[in-house]
TORFIVEX-718603 format. One record per residue (C-alpha): residue number from 1; residue in three letters; x, y, z. Coordinates in steps of 0.001 Angstrom, whole numbers. Example, Ala and Ser with C-alpha at 12.3 -4.5 7.8 and 13.67 -1.06 7.14 Angstrom:
% TORFIVEX-718603
   resi   resn         u         v         w
      1    ALA     12300     -4500      7800
      2    SER     13670     -1060      7140
//
This chain:
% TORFIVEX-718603
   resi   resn         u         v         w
      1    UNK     24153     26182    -28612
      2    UNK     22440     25570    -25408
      3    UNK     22616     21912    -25216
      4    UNK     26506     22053    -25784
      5    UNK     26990     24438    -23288
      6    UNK     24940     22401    -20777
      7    UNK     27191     19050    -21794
      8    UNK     30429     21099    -21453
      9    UNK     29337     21698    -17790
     10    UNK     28809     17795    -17249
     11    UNK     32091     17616    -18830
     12    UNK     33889     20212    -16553
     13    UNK     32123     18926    -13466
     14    UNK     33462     15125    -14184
     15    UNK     36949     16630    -15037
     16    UNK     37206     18542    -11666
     17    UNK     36283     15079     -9694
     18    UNK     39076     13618    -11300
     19    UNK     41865     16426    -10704
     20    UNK     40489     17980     -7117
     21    UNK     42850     16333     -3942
     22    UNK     40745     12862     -2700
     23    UNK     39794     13664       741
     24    UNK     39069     11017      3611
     25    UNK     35295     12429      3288
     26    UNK     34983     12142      -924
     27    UNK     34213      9163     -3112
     28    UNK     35004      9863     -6489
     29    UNK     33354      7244     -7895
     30    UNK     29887      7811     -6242
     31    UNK     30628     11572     -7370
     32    UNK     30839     10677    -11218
     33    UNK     27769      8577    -10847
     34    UNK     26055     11048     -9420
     35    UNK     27243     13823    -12210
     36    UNK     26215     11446    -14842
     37    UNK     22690     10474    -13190
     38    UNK     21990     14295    -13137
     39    UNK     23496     15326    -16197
     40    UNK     21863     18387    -18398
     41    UNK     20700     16059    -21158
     42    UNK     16713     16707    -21152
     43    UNK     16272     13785    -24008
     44    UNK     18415     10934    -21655
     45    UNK     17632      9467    -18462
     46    UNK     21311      7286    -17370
     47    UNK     19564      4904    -16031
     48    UNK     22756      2578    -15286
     49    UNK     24674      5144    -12893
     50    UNK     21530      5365    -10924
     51    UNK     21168      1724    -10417
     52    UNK     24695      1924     -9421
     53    UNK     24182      4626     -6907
     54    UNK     21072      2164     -5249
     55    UNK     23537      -999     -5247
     56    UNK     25841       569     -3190
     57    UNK     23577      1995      -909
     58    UNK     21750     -1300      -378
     59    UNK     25483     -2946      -155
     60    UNK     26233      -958      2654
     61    UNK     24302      1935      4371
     62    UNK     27826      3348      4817
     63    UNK     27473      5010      1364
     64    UNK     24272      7137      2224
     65    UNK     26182     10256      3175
     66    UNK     28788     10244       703
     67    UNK     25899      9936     -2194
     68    UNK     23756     12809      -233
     69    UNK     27166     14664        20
     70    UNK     27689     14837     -3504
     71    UNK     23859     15336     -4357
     72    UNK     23343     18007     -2569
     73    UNK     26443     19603     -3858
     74    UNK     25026     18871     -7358
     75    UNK     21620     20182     -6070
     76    UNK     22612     23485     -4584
     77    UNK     24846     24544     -7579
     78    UNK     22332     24219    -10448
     79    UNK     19504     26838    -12008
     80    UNK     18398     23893    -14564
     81    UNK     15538     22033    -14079
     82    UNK     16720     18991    -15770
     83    UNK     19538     18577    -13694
     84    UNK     16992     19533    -10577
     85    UNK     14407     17131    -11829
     86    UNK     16779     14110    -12511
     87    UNK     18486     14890     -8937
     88    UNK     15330     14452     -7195
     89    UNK     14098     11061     -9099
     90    UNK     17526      9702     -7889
     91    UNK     16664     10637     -4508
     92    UNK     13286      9649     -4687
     93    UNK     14830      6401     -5361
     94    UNK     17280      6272     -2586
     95    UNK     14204      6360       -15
     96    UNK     12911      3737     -2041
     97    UNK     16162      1664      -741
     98    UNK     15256      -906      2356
     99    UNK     18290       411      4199
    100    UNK     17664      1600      8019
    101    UNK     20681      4507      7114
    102    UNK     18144      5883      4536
    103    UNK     15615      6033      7257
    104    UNK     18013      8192      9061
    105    UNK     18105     11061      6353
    106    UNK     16160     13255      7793
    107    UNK     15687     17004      6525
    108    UNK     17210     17115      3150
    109    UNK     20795     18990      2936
    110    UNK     19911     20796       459
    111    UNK     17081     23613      -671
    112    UNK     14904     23504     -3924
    113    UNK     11449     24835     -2288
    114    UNK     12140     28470     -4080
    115    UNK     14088     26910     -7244
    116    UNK     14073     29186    -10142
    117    UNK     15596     28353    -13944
    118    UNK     17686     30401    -15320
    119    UNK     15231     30810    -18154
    120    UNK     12239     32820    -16977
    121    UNK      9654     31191    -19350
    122    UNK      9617     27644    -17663
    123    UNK      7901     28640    -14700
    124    UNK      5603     25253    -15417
    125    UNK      8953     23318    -14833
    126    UNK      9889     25179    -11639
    127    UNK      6585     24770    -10242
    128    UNK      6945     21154    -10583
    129    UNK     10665     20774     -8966
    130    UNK      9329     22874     -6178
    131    UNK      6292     20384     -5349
    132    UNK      8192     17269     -6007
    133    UNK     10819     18433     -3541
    134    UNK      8945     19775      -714
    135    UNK      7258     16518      -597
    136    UNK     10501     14226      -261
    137    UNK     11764     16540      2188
    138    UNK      8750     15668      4266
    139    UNK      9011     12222      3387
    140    UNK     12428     11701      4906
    141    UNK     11498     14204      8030
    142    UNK      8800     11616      8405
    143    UNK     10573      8289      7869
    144    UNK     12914      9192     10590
    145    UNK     10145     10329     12883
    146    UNK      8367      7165     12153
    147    UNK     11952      4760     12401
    148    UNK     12137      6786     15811
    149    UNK      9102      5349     16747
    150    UNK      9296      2010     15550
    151    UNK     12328      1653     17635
    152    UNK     10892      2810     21128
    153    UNK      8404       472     20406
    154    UNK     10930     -2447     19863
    155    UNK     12030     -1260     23441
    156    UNK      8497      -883     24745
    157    UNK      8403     -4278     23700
    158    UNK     10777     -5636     25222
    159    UNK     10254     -4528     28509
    160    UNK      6428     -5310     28116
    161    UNK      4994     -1587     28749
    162    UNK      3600     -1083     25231
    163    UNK      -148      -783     26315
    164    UNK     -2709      -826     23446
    165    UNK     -3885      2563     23819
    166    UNK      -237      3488     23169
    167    UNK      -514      1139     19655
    168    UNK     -3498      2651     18566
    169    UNK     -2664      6002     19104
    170    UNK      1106      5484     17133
    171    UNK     -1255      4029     14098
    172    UNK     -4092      6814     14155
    173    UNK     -1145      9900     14221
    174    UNK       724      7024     11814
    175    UNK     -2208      7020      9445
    176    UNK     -2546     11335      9381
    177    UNK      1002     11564      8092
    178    UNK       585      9235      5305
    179    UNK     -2556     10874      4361
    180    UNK      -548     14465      4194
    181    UNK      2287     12957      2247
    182    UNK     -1048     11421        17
    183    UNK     -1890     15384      -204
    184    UNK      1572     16282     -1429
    185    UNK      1695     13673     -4056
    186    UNK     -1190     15203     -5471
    187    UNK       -45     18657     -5878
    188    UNK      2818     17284     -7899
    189    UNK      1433     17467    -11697
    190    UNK      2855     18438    -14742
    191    UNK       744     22346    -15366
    192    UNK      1197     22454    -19599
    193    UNK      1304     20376    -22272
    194    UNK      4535     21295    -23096
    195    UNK      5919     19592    -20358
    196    UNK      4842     16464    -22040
    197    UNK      8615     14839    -22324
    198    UNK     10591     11943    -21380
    199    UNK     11734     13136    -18020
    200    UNK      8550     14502    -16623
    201    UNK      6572     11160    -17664
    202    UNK      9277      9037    -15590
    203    UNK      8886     11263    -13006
    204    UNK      5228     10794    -13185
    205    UNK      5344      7201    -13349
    206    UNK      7848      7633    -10368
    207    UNK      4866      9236     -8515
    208    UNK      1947      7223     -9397
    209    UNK      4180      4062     -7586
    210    UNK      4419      6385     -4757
    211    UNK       565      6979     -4257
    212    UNK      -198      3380     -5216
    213    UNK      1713      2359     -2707
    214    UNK       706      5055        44
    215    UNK     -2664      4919      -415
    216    UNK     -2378      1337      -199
    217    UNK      -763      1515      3128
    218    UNK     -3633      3720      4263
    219    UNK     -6279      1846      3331
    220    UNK     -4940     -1617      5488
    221    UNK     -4470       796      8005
    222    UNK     -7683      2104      8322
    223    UNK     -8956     -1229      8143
    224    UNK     -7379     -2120     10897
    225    UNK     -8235      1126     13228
    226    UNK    -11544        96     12181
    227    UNK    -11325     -2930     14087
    228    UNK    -10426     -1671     16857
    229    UNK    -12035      2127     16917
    230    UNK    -15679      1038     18755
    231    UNK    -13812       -22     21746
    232    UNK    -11431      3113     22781
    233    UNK    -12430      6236     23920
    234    UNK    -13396      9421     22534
    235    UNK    -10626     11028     21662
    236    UNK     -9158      8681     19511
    237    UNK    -12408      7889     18212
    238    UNK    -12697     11611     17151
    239    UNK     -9367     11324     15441
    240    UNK    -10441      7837     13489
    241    UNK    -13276      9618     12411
    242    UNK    -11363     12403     10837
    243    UNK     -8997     10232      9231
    244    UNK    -12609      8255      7878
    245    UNK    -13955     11515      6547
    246    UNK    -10361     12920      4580
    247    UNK    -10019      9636      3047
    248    UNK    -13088      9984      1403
    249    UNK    -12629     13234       447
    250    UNK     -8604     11635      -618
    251    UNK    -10506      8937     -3332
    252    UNK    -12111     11173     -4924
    253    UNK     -9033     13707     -5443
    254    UNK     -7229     10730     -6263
    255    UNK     -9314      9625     -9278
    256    UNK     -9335     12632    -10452
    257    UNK     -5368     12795    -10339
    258    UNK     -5146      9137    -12037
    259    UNK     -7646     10317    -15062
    260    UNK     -5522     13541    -15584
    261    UNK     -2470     11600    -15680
    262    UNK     -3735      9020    -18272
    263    UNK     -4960     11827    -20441
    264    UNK     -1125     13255    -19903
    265    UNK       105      9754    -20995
    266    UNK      2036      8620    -17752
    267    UNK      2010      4800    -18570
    268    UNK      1803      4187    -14690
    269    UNK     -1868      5720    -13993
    270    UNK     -3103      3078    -16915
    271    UNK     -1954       170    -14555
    272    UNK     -4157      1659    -11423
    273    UNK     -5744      -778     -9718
    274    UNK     -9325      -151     -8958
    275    UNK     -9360      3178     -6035
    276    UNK    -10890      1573     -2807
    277    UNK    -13426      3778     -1321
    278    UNK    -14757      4222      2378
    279    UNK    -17872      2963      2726
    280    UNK    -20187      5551      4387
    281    UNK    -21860      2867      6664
    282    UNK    -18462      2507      8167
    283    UNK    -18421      6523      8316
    284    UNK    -21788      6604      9797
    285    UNK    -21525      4104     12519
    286    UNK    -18252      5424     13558
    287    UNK    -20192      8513     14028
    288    UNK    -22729      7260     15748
    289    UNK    -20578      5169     18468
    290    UNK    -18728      8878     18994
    291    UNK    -22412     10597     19520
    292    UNK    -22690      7813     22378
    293    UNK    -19644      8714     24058
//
């Protein structure tokens, strides 16, 4: 009874895009797409609407706000956490998309940090949603901060005033915001069994690409700070050293996130490559080059 009342409201939602008035600011098309990406259907993923919604985005950045638009309308609107779940995998894979609009995003439009179901016994599920977003909606806070950046240092460039000290400092604050998003990642884990389905392991595997490729992107960073870090003074020094001591703390945390999520069965977390940890000589002459300061 409950999954025909949930496809009804796909049904009436696609309906109403076709009847309601097509205003400059609506695409109807990206508005069915979205409806079907997100639709109630806990046992389906539509795979094909969401690889539409990415081709057009990578097409033409033009079509970020227009997807977003209708998102966040889908977003706001639903108590289900299929619908919430499946909305935020699409957008996970928008900021996947290599398009300088998407790095523009910004705050999300919309607000799932206090999402509830409207049944009260899935508190597992909402849990989940809740982590999932509020670490996308710092990702896109922070990949407009960072394409901010980026593009004052294409001008510092260009005009030949971008000192190293300036550099290093960009990559050491650079390298503390990828290791909180690495932080956020990890809160986001399925909390019962019975969430063992097929749209919380895609989500999952969704994830574990994410930290692969974060923690990735720390690690070549560090090794390059490291390079650098016995030549610069203290202060910086001081905050290479932090970022040295949480990533070791971060490999361990992570391993123990990848051998939960194999025993959960997220295919993903089975193709880890091997976790790189700090080396605690590099830790302790780091330290020792700041006691010399």
């Amino acid at each position: 009874m409950e999954r025909a009342s949930d496809a009804l409201k796909d049904t009436i939602s696609l309906f109403l895009v076709n009847v309601t008035p097509c205003l400059a600011y609506r695409n109807p098309d990206i508005e069915v797409a979205v409806i079907k990406a997100t639709s109630h259907d806990n046992s389906h993923i539509d795979y094909q609407s969401a690889q539409r919604i990415f081709a057009w985005i990578r097409v033409s950045g033009h079509y970020v706000h227009p997807v977003m638009s209708a998102l966040s309308t889908r977003m706001e609107r639903t108590h289900n956490w299929t619908v919430a779940l499946k909305g935020l995998m699409l957008l996970h894979g928008i900021t996947s998309c290599k398009v300088s609009t998407v790095q523009k995003i910004g705050k999300l439009p919309f607000d799932l940090s206090n999402f509830k179901d409207r049944n009260p016994n899935l508190y597992h599920y909402e849990a989940f949603i809740r982590a999932y977003y509020r670490y996308l909606d710092i990702k896109t806070s922070f990949m407009q901060r960072h394409s901010r950046e980026e593009k004052k240092g294409s001008i510092r460039d260009g005009i030949k005033q971008k000192t190293k000290q300036v550099s290093m400092m960009q990559d050491l604050v650079w390298l503390q915001d990828l290791q909180d998003l690495l932080d956020m990642l990890l809160e986001i884990k399925p909390q019962s069994e019975k969430m063992m389905n097929v749209l919380v392991l895609e989500a999952m595997d969704c994830i574990m690409i994410e930290i692969f490729d974060i923690y990735s992107r720390i690690c070549k960073g560090i090794a390059e700070v490291l390079m650098r870090a016995y030549s610069i003074g203290k202060p910086k020094a001081q905050m290479a050293f932090s970022i040295l001591q949480k990533s070791a703390v971060q490999a361990e945390n992570l391993s123990q996130y990848i051998d939960f999520c194999k025993e959960f069965g997220v295919d993903k977390a089975s193709e880890c490559p091997k976790i790189a940890h700090i080396n605690e000589h590099d830790i302790r002459a780091l330290e020792q080059v700041l006691n010399r300061k």
